[in-house]
Structures are given as C-alpha cells and as structure tokens.
C-alpha positions as CSV (number, residue, x, y, z in Angstrom):
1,X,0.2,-8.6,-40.2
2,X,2.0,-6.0,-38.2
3,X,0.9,-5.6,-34.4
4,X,-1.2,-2.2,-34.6
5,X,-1.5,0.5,-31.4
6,X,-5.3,-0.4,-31.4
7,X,-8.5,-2.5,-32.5
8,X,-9.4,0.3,-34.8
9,X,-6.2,0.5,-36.8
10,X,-6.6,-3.3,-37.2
11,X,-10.0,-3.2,-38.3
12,X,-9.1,-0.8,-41.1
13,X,-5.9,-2.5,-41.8
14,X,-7.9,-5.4,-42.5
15,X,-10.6,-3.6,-44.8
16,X,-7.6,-2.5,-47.1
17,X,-5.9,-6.3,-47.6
18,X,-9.7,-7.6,-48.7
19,X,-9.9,-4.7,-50.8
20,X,-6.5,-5.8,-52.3
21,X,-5.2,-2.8,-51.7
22,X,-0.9,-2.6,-50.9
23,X,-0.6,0.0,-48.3
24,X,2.3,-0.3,-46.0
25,X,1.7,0.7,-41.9
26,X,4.3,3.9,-40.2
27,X,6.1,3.0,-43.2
28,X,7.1,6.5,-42.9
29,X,8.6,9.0,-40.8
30,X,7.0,12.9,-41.8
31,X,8.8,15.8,-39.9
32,X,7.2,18.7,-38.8
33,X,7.6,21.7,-36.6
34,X,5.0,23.8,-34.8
35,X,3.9,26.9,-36.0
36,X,4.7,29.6,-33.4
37,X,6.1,32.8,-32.8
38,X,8.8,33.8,-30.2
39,X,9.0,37.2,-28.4
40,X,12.0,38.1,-27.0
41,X,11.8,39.7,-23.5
42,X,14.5,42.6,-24.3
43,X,16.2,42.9,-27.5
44,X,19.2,44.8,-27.0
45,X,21.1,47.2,-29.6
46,X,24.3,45.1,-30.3
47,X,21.8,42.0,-31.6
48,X,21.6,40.2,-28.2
49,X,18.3,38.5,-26.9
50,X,17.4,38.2,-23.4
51,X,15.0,36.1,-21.6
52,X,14.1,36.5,-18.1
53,X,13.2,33.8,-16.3
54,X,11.5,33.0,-12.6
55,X,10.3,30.1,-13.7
56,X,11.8,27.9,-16.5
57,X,9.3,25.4,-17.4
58,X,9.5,22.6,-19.4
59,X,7.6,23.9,-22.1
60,X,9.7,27.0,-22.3
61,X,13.0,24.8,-22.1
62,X,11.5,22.6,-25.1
63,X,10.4,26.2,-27.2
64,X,14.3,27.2,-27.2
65,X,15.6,24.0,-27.8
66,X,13.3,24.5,-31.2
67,X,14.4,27.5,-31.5
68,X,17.7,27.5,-31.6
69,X,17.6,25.0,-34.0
70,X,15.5,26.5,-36.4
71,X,17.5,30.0,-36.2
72,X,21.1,29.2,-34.7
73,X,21.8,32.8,-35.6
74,X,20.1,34.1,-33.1
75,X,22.1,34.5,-29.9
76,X,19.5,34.1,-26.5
77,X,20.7,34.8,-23.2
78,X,19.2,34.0,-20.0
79,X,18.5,35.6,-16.9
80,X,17.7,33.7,-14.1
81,X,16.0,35.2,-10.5
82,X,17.6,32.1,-9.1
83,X,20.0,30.0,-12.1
84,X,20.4,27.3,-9.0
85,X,17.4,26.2,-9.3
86,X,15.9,22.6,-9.8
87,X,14.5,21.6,-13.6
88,X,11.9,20.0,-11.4
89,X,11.7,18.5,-7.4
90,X,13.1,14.9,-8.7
91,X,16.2,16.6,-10.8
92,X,19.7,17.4,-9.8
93,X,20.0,19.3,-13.1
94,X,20.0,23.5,-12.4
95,X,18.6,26.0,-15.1
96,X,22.5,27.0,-15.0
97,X,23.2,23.5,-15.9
98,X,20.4,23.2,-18.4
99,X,22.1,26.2,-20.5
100,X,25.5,25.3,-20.2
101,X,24.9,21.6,-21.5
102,X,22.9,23.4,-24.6
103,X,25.2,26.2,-25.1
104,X,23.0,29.1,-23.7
105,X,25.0,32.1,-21.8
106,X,23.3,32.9,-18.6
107,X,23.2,35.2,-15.8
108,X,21.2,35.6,-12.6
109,X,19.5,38.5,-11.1
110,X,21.2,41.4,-13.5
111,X,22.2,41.5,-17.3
112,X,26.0,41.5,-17.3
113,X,27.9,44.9,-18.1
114,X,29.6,42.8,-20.8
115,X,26.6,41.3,-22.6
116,X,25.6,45.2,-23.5
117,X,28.2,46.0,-25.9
C-alpha cells in the first residue's frame, strides 16, 4: 500500500481493495488555473498596461506571474512609489529586481515619457 497524507484516505483506500476495486492513488497530475479577472490600472492608447504599485504583495506578484503566462501578448508595466523596496523584511530581492528577473519594464514614481508613444 502507498503511504497516504491521512487516516481518512487510508480508510477509504482500504474500503476500495476489499471491494476489489483497481483504483490507483495521485496517479495523476490535473492542471488548472483560477478563474479571475484582471483590471488594469491605466490602459494607455499605444496598447501599454500600467500597474501602479505602493505595495506589491505576494498575491499580486503571483496574479501577474499567471498572467503573463496565460496572455504573453499583453505588455504590463509597473510603477513603483518606491521600486527599491523589499519583497518582504527577510528578502534582499527589490520589486525592481522582481520585474527584471521576470521580464516586466518598470519605473518609479512617474510613467516614463517613452512608454507613452
């Protein structure tokens, strides 16, 4: 028998093989992505996306990782009131380094003249 996360899953387990029944356990691997929508903060005219960011949580940092992803077409663009930042008190990683190692453009305090055309 295969080691099972809890008693539960054992007991049931267990229930199937005296029923005779073949069943195999996390046989397989099913992927699935949330269901959300995105709103862009601005949207400007030439196609560009930005977000602009105090704060840039972990849950926000997951949610365009997804994002991207799912629509590489889009081009999002940060704005950061402070890009340097700590991901969190224990990381040397800045939300200027966080984009850069995933390929985001960013900019802090003001949208750059260039990004506008």
């Amino acid at each position: 028998m295969p080691k099972f996360r809890s008693n539960f899953e054992r007991t049931l387990a267990l229930d199937l093989k005296r029923s005779g029944v073949t069943f195999g356990y996390e046989t397989q691997r099913i992927d699935y992505q949330k269901s959300h929508f995105y709103t862009p903060d601005f949207v400007i005219g030439n196609g560009v996306l930005i977000e602009a960011k105090g704060r840039f949580l972990s849950s926000d940092r997951g949610k365009h990782l997804l994002i991207q992803k799912q629509h590489p077409e889009l081009d999002i663009r940060f704005v950061f009131m402070n890009a340097r930042n700590k991901l969190n008190k224990r990381s040397r990683t800045t939300y200027a380094d966080w984009c850069d190692r995933h390929g985001f453009l960013w900019s802090e305090m003001k949208i750059p003249t260039e990004w506008l055309t």
